[in-house]
C-alpha positions, 0 to 999 in steps of 0.5 A: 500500500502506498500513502500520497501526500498533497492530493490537493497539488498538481503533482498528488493528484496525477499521482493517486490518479495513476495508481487508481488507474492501475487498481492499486491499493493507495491511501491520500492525504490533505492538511486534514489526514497529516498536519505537516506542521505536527510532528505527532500527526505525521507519524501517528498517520504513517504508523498506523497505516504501515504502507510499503512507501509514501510518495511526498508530494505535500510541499510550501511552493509559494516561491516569493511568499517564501521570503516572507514566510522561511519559517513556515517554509522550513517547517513544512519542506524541512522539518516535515519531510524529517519527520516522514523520513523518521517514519517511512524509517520506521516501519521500514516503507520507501519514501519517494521526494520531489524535490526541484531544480532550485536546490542548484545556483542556476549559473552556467549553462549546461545541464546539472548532474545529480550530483552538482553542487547545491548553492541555493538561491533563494528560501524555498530551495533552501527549504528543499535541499534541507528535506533531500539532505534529511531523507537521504540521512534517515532513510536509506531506502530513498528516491530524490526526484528533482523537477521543475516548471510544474504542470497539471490539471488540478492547481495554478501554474504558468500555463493557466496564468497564460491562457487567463492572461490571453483573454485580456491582453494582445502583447506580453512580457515574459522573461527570455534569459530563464532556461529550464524544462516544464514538467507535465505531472500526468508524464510524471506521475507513471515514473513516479509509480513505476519507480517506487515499485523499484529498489532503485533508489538514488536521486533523479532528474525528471522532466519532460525533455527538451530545454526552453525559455519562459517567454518560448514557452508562452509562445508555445502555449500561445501557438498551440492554442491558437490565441493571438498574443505577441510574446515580448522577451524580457530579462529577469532585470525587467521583472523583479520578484521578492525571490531570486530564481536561476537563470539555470534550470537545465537538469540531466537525466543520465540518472534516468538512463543509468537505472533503465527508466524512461525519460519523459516525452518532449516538453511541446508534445505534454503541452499539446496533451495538457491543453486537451486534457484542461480543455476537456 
């Protein structure tokens, strides 16, 4: 049996939709099940349950709000992940992390190996890096999967703030020196599974292939849809935000190819997808 965390993301979501695809036997988690700010809640749910893995996926995203708010974020990617890892230990189940490419500085500009210096820039990647660190101390039976520019069905995420903003606006900024990789989490989600039903464990790279800017993206979203909105590429100098991001996100998937797992299709291809799906 496996427990998902954060059936409210994006991510949770396609995730427990994959396994009840396949009749596999899951239990899933809101703010109501787990606490992630209770250490007690946490382990009380994981030890009664006794599952054979937790798929993570309950996570602080809010980038910006972050800055404000480190100590939340610490608490629910850091502390909280701790306490998972403590668990998972304990009644010896797998426990599989997403984790991001914000653990990385973003400079440079080739791809990141797993294995790459971590130099965080801002809090939430802090808070990140802190939760891989834990689960890797604690539970041996572990699998790290670092993703980035998230989309899906069931939240907020660029591709929807596109097509809103399409509705209202002829012309867009968007930033064009930001280069990174959008992961579809119904392409995601089958790896996951597929992974925990594994003893592969590691740390991985997984996103859809093929690498982009945020403003080639929009153009993309904006093409494949058909709107007619012009697409102004802008730096990240133009569009301050109260969080750093990198100007790197490229991440490798040697890791993914050395344990014999499938890298996700091209990133345009799980647009095209994702725009069916949403549309339906």
């Amino acid at each position: 049996m496996i427990i998902v965390t954060g059936i409210t993301g994006q991510l949770g979501y396609d995730v427990a939709d994959e396994l009840d695809r396949r009749s596999e036997k899951f239990i899933v988690t809101t703010r109501k099940e787990i606490d992630l700010t209770d250490e007690k809640s946490i382990k009380d749910f994981i030890t009664k349950h006794k599952p054979d893995a937790v798929i993570h996926c309950a996570a602080y995203t809010a980038v910006d709000k972050a800055e404000s708010e480190a100590e939340l974020a610490l608490t629910v990617n850091a502390l909280a992940t701790r306490h998972i890892a403590e668990a998972c230990r304990d009644v010896e189940a797998k426990l599989l992390y997403p984790s991001t490419d914000y653990v990385f500085g973003g400079d440079g500009n080739t791809p990141y190996e797993v294995t790459d210096e971590k130099a965080p820039c801002n809090v939430y990647g802090r808070s990140k890096l802190l939760g891989e660190d834990s689960v890797r101390a604690i539970n041996r039976r572990n699998f790290i999967v670092r993703i980035s520019w998230v989309f899906g069905k069931n939240g907020k995420n660029f591709v929807k703030t596109m097509l809103n903003l399409a509705k209202t606006h002829k012309k867009l900024r968007v930033i064009a020196d930001q280069i990174g990789s959008p992961t579809y989490t119904k392409d995601l989600a089958p790896l996951l599974v597929d992974m925990v039903h594994t003893d592969k464990f590691g740390t991985y790279h997984a996103t859809n292939e093929g690498f982009c800017s945020w403003a080639e993206f929009a153009a993309e979203i904006f093409k494949q849809a058909k709107k007619d909105v012009e697409v102004e590429a802008i730096t990240t100098a133009e569009y301050p935000t109260p969080a750093r991001r990198p100007f790197n996100s490229r991440l490798s998937k040697k890791s993914l190819d050395a344990a014999g797992f499938s890298r996700l299709p091209d990133w345009q291809d799980a647009v095209k997808r994702y725009l069916i799906e949403i549309k339906a």
